[in-house]
C-alpha positions as CSV (number, residue, x, y, z in Angstrom):
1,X,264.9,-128.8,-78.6
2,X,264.8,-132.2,-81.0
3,X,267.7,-132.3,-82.5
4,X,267.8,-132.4,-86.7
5,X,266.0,-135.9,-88.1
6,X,266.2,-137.9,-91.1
7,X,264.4,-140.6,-92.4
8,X,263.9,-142.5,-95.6
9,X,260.4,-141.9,-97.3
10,X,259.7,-144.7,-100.0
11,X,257.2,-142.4,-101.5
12,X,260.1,-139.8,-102.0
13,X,262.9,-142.3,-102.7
14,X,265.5,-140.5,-100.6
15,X,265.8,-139.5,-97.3
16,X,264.4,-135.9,-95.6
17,X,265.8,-133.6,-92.7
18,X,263.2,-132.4,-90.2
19,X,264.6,-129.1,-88.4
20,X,263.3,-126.9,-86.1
21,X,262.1,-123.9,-88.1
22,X,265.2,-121.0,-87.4
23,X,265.9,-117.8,-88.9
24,X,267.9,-119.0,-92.2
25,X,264.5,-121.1,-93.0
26,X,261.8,-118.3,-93.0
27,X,262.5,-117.9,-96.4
28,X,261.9,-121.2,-97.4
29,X,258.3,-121.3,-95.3
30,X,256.9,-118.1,-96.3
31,X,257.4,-119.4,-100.2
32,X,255.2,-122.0,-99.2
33,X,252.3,-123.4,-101.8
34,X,249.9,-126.0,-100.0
35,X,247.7,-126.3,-103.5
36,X,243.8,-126.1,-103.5
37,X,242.6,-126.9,-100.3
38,X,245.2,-125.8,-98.3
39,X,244.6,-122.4,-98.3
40,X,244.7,-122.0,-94.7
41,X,248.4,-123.7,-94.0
42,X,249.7,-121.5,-96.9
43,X,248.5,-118.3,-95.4
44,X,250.1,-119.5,-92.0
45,X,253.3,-120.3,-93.5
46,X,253.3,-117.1,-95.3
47,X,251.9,-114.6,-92.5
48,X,252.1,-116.4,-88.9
49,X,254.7,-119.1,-88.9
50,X,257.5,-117.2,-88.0
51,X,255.9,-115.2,-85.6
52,X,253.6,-117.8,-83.9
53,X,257.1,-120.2,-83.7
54,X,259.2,-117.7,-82.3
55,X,256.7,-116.3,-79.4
56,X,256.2,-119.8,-78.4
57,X,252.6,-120.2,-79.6
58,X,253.7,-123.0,-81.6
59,X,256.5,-124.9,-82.7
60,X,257.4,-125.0,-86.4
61,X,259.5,-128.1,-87.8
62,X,260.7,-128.1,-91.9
63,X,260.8,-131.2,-94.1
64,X,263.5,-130.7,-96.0
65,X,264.8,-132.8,-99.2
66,X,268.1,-131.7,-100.2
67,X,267.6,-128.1,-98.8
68,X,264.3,-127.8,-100.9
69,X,260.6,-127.4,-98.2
70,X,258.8,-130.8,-98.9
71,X,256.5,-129.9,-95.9
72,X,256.1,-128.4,-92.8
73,X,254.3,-128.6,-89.7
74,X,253.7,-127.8,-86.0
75,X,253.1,-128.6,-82.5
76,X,252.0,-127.4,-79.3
77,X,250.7,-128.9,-76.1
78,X,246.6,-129.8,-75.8
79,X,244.0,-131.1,-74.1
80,X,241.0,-133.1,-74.6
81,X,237.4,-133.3,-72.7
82,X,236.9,-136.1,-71.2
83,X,233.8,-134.7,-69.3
84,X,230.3,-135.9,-69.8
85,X,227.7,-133.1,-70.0
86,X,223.9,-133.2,-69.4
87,X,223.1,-131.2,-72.4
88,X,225.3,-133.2,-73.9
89,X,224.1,-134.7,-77.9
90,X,224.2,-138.3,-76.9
91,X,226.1,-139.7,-80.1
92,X,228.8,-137.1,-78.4
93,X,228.7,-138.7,-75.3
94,X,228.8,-141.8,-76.9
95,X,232.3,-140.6,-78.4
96,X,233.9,-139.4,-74.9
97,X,233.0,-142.5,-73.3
98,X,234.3,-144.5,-76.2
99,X,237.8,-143.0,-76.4
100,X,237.8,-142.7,-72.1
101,X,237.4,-146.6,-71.8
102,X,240.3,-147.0,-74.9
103,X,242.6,-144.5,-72.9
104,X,241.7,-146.8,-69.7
105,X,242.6,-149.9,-71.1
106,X,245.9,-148.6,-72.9
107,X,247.1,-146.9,-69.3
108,X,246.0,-149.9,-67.7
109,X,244.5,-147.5,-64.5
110,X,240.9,-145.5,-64.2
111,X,240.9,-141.8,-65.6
112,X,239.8,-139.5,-62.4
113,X,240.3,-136.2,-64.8
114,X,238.0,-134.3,-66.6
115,X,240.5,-133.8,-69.7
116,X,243.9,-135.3,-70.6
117,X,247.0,-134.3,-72.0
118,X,247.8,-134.5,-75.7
119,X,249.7,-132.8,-78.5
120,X,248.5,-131.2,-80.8
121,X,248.9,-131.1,-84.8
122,X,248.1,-127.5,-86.0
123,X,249.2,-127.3,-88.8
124,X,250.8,-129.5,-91.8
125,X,250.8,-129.4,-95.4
126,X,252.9,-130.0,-98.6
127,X,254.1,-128.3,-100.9
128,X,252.3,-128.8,-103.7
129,X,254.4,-130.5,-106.0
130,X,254.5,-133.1,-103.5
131,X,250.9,-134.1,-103.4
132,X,248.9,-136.9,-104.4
133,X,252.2,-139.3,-104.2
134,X,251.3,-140.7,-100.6
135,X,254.3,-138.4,-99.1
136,X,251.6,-136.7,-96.5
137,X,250.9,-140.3,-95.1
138,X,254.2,-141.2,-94.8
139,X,255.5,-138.2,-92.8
140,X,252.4,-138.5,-90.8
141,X,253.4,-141.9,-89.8
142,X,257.4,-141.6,-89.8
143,X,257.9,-138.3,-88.8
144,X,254.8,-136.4,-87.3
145,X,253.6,-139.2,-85.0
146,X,257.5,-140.2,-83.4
147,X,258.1,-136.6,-82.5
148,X,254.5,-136.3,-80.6
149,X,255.5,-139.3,-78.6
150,X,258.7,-137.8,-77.5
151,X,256.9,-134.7,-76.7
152,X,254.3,-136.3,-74.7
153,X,257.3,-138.0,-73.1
154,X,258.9,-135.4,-71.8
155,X,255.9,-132.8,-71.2
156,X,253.0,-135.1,-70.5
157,X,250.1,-136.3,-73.2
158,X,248.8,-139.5,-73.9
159,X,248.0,-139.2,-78.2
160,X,248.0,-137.0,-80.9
161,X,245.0,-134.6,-81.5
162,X,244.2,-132.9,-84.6
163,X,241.0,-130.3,-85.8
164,X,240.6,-131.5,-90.0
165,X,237.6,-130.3,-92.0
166,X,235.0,-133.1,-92.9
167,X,236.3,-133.5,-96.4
168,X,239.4,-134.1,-95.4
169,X,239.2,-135.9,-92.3
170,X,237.4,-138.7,-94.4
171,X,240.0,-138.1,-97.8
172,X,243.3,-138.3,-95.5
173,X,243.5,-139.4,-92.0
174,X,240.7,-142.0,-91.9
175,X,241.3,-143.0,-95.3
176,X,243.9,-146.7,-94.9
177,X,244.8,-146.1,-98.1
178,X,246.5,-142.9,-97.9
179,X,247.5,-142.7,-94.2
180,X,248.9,-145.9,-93.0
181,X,247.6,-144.5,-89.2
182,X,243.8,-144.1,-90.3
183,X,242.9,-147.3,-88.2
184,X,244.1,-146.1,-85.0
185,X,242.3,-142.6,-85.2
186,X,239.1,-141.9,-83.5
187,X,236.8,-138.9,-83.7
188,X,236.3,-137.0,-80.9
189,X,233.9,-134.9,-82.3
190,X,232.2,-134.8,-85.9
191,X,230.6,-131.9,-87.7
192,X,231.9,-129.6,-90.6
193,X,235.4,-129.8,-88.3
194,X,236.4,-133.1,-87.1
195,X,238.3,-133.2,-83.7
196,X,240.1,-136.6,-84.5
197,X,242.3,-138.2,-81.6
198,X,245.4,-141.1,-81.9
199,X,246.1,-142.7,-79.1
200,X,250.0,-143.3,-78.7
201,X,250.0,-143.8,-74.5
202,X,252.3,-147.2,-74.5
203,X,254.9,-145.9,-76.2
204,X,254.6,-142.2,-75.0
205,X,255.3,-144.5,-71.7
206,X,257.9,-146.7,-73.1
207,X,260.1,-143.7,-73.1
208,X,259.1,-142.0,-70.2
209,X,260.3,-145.2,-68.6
210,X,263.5,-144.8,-70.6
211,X,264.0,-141.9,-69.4
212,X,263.8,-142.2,-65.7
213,X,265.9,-144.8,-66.0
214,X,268.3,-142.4,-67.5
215,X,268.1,-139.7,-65.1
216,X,268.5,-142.9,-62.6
217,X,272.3,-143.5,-64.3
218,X,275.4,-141.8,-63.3
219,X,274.9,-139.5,-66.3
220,X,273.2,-136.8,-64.3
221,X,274.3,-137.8,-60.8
């Protein structure tokens, strides 16, 4: 388990905790209120969270400013396609073969599988209070992103994967002015639900190398 984080958000001006969700918070995520347009993340705060954290579908992590929920979010292990179908659309196709050869030239070695490993981003929302303040860019960026790449380290993956509505695929994460990642993020898929994709594979391998190297060291001899 990661242990508790914080960091400073400028768009906060002060610092946050990020904890894996445990019993004492499920009060604080079940009061959750993502606003208009969020009506899916508040329901799974309010009804799954707890649940879905606790029987390993999912894991949970709080935002927390001075004990008050500023956000939460979660993870879990994923896959993407990578195969090339024959009744595939071809601007599809296109897309696969795009974000293989980006994957090929980040690991620096061909891609014999059909999928690859990723994590995924369920779920993530703010309270509402917080919006429109570029807090959901930030955490994205300073928090979200850093704890996918130890993940991946540790488990396997190669990016972070997401599934955003249209709107706000194109409002938030490919928008440079509210998510300071939107340039890295490629779309696997496009429809009403955007399958969006960010490649982190050098530095998910920076630490895997870190960490051999630490297993390597009379530390765990």
């Amino acid at each position: 388990m990661l242990r508790p984080y914080e960091v400073e958000l400028a768009t906060l001006g002060n610092k946050v905790r990020v904890e894996f969700l445990r019993g004492d918070y499920v009060g604080l995520i079940e009061s959750v209120n993502c606003g208009e347009g969020g009506e899916e993340q508040t329901n799974f705060a309010r009804e799954e969270a707890w649940d879905s954290h606790r029987r390993c579908l999912s894991t949970v992590f709080v935002v927390l400013s001075e004990n008050r929920l500023v956000s939460y979010f979660t993870l879990s292990p994923f896959i993407v396609s990578l195969k090339i179908r024959e009744n595939m659309p071809e601007p599809k196709k296109e897309l696969v073969m795009e974000l293989r050869g980006r994957l090929e030239r980040l690991l620096g070695m061909d891609i014999k599988y059909s999928s690859v490993p990723t994590i995924l981003l369920g779920q993530f929302c703010l309270q509402n209070e917080y919006r429109g303040r570029g807090i959901g860019g930030e955490l994205l960026a300073k928090v979200i992103k850093p704890y996918a790449v130890l993940y991946a380290a540790r488990i396997g993956g190669v990016g972070l994967s997401l599934h955003a509505k249209k709107q706000v695929a194109k409002r938030f994460y490919l928008n440079p002015k509210k998510n300071p990642l939107a340039s890295g993020f490629q779309a696997v898929s496009k429809g009403s639900t955007y399958e969006l994709f960010y490649p982190f594979a050098a530095e998910a391998i920076a630490v895997r190398r870190a960490l051999i190297e630490r297993f390597k060291s009379k530390e765990f001899r």
